[in-house]
Phi, psi and omega in degrees: 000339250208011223277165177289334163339280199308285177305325164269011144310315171310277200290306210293298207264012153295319207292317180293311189288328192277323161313292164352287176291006198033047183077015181337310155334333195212276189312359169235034202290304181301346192277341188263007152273351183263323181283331189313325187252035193205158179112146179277168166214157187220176163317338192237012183183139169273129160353130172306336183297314221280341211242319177303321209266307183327297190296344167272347166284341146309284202294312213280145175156189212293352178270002166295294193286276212259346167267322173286341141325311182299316134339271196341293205294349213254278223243020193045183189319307181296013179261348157256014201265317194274300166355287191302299182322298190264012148306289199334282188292347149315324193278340169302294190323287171324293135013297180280321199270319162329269159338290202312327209279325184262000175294287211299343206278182183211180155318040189001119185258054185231298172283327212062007183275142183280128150288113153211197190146192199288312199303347203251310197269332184284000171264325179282321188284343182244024191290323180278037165226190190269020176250358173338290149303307171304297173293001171269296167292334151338281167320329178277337187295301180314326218283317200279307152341315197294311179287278208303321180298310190260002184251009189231315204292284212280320167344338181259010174256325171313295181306331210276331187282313133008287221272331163265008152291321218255341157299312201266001156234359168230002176075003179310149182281133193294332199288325192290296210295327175295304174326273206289322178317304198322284160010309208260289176324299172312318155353283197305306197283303216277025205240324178094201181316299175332262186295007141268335169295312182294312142337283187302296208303001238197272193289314200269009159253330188306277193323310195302319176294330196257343169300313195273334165296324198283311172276008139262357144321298185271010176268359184256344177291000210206024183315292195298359165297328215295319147323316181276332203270302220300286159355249170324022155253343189257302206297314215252014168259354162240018166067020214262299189290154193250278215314319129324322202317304234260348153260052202258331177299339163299342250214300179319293215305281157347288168290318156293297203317306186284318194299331180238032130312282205276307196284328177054050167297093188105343178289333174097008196254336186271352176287333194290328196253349174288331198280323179327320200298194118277063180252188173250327151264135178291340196272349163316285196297319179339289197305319200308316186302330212291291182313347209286297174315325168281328182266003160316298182282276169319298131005258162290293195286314163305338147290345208266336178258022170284257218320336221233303177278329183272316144340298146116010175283086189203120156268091179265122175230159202269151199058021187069041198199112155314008190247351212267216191268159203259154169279295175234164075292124189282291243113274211270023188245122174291171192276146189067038169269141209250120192313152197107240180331303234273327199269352161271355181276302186336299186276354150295359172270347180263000163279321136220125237277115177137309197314313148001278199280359173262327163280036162244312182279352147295311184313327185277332186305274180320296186313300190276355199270329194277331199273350184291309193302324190293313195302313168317297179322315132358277177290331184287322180276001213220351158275284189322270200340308192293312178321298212005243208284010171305326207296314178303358171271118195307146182255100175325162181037351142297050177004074156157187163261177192290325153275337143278016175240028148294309176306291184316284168354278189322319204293274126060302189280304193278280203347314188262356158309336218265320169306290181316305172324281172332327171224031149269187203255146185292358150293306167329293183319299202294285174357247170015291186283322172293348167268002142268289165345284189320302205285314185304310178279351165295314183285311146333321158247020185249324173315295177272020181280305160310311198257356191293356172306300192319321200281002174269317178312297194281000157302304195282002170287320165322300188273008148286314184289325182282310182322328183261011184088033186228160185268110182284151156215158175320107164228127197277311192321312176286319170250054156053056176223138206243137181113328174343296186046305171301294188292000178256010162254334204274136144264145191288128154337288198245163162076219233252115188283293187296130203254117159271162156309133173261161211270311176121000000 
């Protein structure tokens, strides 16, 4: 799944979307820190921040931590450098996908809630045309894909990582962390959109700050390394370091495969919590998603791996295997420590020392438990999609409709994946998940590789009206974009009312 194919696909069709957008990623970097604290909510769509934390209770999650070690350990120092690298251009991707999720999205007739996503623009947008069928299977194709990966693969990487911090630093039995993760969870999902929204909107910035205050707190405690860390992430990403040379396609491989693992820019997963949102433009959210990627990456993963690196908690081996010849060693990792977790509670031990494996395992605690919840959500929209107008129909002898006792099925499935994870094996786990990632972003960016005009037509339709001094809002109609169907009825609750005429 995971083929060298993939990746450079990943940096290719970052490189294009970001040429496209004229760099959107960098000329609207203030405007996506200003729409982030701004935007409504209604009975039917959530705040632009709730939709931003959703898509970041996704991303944010054990490839924060336990995929950038693993980066590390594979592909050296220089694997976070391709990190960095496919964020940049991710956040164009991100961009692109966004948008499409909220031009395309539509009303739930079960919930009343808004729905979109990849399964949505890739069935609507080419609906006037003869290709019509073909993207409408397309679409049930992603939709069906989106539920097994997210309501079976991945949920189980999350748990597993979960339950093995909280083993190997308080000794918990994996089945009592599986048990009570169930617990909690149902609790969330079963609250709908709403009380996930609120929830991520709550646990995923509180947590995200404080992970990110602590590891720098120990990358400043360890200042002078930082010049020399630095060196060696540029030197061993272009095969420059002679210690490195001989993995530098590892370094690629590696780096991009985790990098968009945790941010997952191209992958179809940030459109689902963008469509959610309550806007007045689709391309509002679009930025917002866009920064999502930055704080993902840039962020998060570059802390765990400054920490991880100015420390000295690191093992680097040739083949991609812990079994193969070690490369490097910082020095403080004991013999046989098992790649992941482990190597960031190291270098939180030299800040203080015992502590290291208990804030990692609160930290995975928060990280995987909120991605869990993003992945339900996922798959629960991505069902609603398969369903459609089915869902609403009474089931005989049965107590409920067709979509809700579909749900229940679905909530039913991942609780238990959630399980299987927890007390499988973290080989297992990573397996699983990496054939779901893969399969959403092969289909996902070969998708919007096709359909990315609608999301360009509404950028410069954005940045017109703010040129002219407007709060922009949406009309698909004036710039010749067909399928749109929710926005060519909707008026805004709150803000700006008024439609200008597009230039075209």
């Amino acid at each position: 799944m995971w083929s060298n194919a993939l990746v450079y696909l990943c940096l290719a069709a970052g490189v294009y979307f970001s040429i496209r957008s004229r760099f959107v990623q960098v000329r609207q970097f203030a405007e996506m820190i200003r729409l982030m604290f701004r935007g409504e909510k209604s009975p039917s769509g959530v705040s632009s921040f709730q939709a931003l934390t959703m898509s970041l209770a996704g991303r944010v999650g054990t490839g924060n931590i336990a995929g950038v070690a693993t980066a590390i350990a594979f592909g050296g120092p220089g694997a976070l450098f391709w990190m960095w690298a496919v964020a940049f251009l991710g956040a164009s991707t991100s961009f692109v996908e966004c948008t499409l999720g909220q031009i395309y999205k539509t009303r739930d007739s079960l919930t009343g809630e808004y729905r979109g996503g990849p399964a949505y623009y890739l069935s609507r947008a080419l609906a006037h045309t003869r290709a019509a069928g073909a993207f409408k299977l397309y679409g049930y194709l992603f939709a069906a894909v989106t539920v097994l990966a997210c309501g079976l693969l991945l949920p189980s990487v999350q748990s597993n990582s979960m339950a093995s911090a909280m083993n190997e630093a308080w000794s918990f039995n994996k089945w009592w962390v599986a048990v009570g993760t169930v617990i909690v969870l149902a609790f969330v999902i079963i609250g709908g959109v709403k009380r996930i929204a609120t929830f991520a909107s709550i646990v995923v910035p509180f947590m995200a700050l404080v992970y990110i205050a602590l590891a720098l707190l120990t990358v400043l405690l360890n200042a002078d390394q930082v010049p020399a860390v630095f060196e060696t992430i540029f030197a061993s990403a272009f095969g420059a370091d002679s210690a490195f040379g001989a993995i530098i396609g590892s370094a690629v491989m590696w780096g991009v495969k985790r990098g968009i693992y945790s941010n997952e820019a191209g992958q179809g997963t940030g459109p689902h919590a963008a469509a959610a949102a309550e806007v007045s433009h689709p391309a509002k959210q679009g930025l917002v998603q866009a920064f999502a990627v930055y704080v993902d990456t840039l962020f998060i993963c570059s802390a765990t791996g400054f920490l991880i690196l100015t420390t000295g908690a690191y093992r680097v081996f040739e083949g991609e295997s812990d079994g193969g010849p070690v490369l490097a060693d910082g020095g403080i990792l004991p013999e046989n420590t098992e790649v992941g977790p482990a190597y960031a509670q190291a270098g939180f031990d030299t800040l203080w020392s015992g502590a290291g494996s208990s804030f990692i395992a609160v930290s995975l605690a928060f990280f995987c438990f909120t991605t869990i919840i993003a992945y339900y959500y996922m798959a629960e929209t991505n069902l609603r999609f398969l369903l459609g107008k089915a869902a609403t129909i009474d089931v005989p002898y049965i107590r409920g409709t067709v979509g809700s006792n579909a749900t229940m099925l679905l909530q039913a499935l991942i609780l238990v994946s959630v399980v299987i994870g927890a007390v499988g094996t973290a080989t297992e786990a990573w397996v699983l998940g990496d054939i779901g990632v893969g399969l959403m972003a092969w289909l996902n960016i070969v998708g919007i590789i096709i359909l990315q005009q609608p999301a360009y037509r509404a950028l410069r339709d954005f940045e017109r009206q703010k040129k002219a001094g407007l709060d922009p809002v949406f009309d698909p109609r004036a710039l010749d974009i067909a399928g749109a169907t929710f926005w060519e009825t909707y008026r805004p609750t709150t803000g700006p009312t008024t439609r200008v005429p597009s230039s075209g």
